[in-house]
C-alpha positions as CSV (number, residue, x, y, z in Angstrom):
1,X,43.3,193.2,-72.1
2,X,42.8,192.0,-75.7
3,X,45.5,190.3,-78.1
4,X,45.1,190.4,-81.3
5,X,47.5,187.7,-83.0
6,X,46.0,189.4,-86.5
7,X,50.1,190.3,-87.5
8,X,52.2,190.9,-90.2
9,X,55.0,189.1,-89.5
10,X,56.2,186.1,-87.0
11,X,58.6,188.7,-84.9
12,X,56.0,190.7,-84.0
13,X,54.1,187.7,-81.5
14,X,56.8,188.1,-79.3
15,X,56.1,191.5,-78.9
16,X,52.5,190.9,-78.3
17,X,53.3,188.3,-75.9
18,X,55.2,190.4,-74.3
19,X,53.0,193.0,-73.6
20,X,50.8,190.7,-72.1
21,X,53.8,189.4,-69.9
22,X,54.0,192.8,-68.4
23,X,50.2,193.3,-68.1
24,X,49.8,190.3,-66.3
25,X,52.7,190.9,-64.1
26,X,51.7,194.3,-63.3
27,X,48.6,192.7,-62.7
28,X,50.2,190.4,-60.0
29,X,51.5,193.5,-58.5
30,X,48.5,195.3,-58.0
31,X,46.9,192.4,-56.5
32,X,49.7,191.5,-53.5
33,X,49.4,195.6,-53.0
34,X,46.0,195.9,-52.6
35,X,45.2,192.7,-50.8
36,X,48.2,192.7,-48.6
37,X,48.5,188.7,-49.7
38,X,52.0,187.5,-51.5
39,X,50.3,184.9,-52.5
40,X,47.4,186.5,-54.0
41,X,49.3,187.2,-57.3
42,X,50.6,184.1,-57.8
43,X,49.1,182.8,-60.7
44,X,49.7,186.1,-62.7
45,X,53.3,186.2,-61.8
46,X,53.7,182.3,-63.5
47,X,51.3,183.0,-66.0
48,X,53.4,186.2,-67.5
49,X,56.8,184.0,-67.1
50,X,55.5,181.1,-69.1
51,X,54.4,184.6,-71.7
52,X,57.8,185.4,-71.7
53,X,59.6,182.6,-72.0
54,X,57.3,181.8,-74.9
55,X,58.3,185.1,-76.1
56,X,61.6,184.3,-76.1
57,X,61.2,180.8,-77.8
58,X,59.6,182.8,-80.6
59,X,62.6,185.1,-81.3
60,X,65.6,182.4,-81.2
61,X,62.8,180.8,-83.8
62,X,62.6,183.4,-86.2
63,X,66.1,184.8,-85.8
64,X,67.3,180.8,-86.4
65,X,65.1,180.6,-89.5
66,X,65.3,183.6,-90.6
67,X,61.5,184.5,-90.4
68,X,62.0,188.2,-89.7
């Protein structure tokens, strides 16, 4: 997956992040059902929380500053 950052205005990172929030968790999915390993799809599991949560961060930003 490729994210291009390249956008018009500060709302639309969260979306991007996002995106690659869900890719990664989907990801982490994919991985613990084709290894049979829990564990296996760890790191892609914290690494699209942190995404979110950044995501997140990002909106109460704008919305508080008004940056939309």
């Amino acid at each position: 997956m490729k994210l291009d950052l390249d956008v018009a205005q500060a709302k639309d990172v969260a979306d991007i992040l996002r995106r690659a929030a869900d890719a990664y968790a989907e990801s982490a999915q994919d991985c613990v059902a084709n290894w049979q390993d829990k564990n296996c799809g760890r790191a892609w599991t914290r690494i699209a929380g942190v995404l979110e949560t950044a995501a997140v961060r990002i909106e109460q930003i704008v919305n508080q500053e008004g940056l939309a």
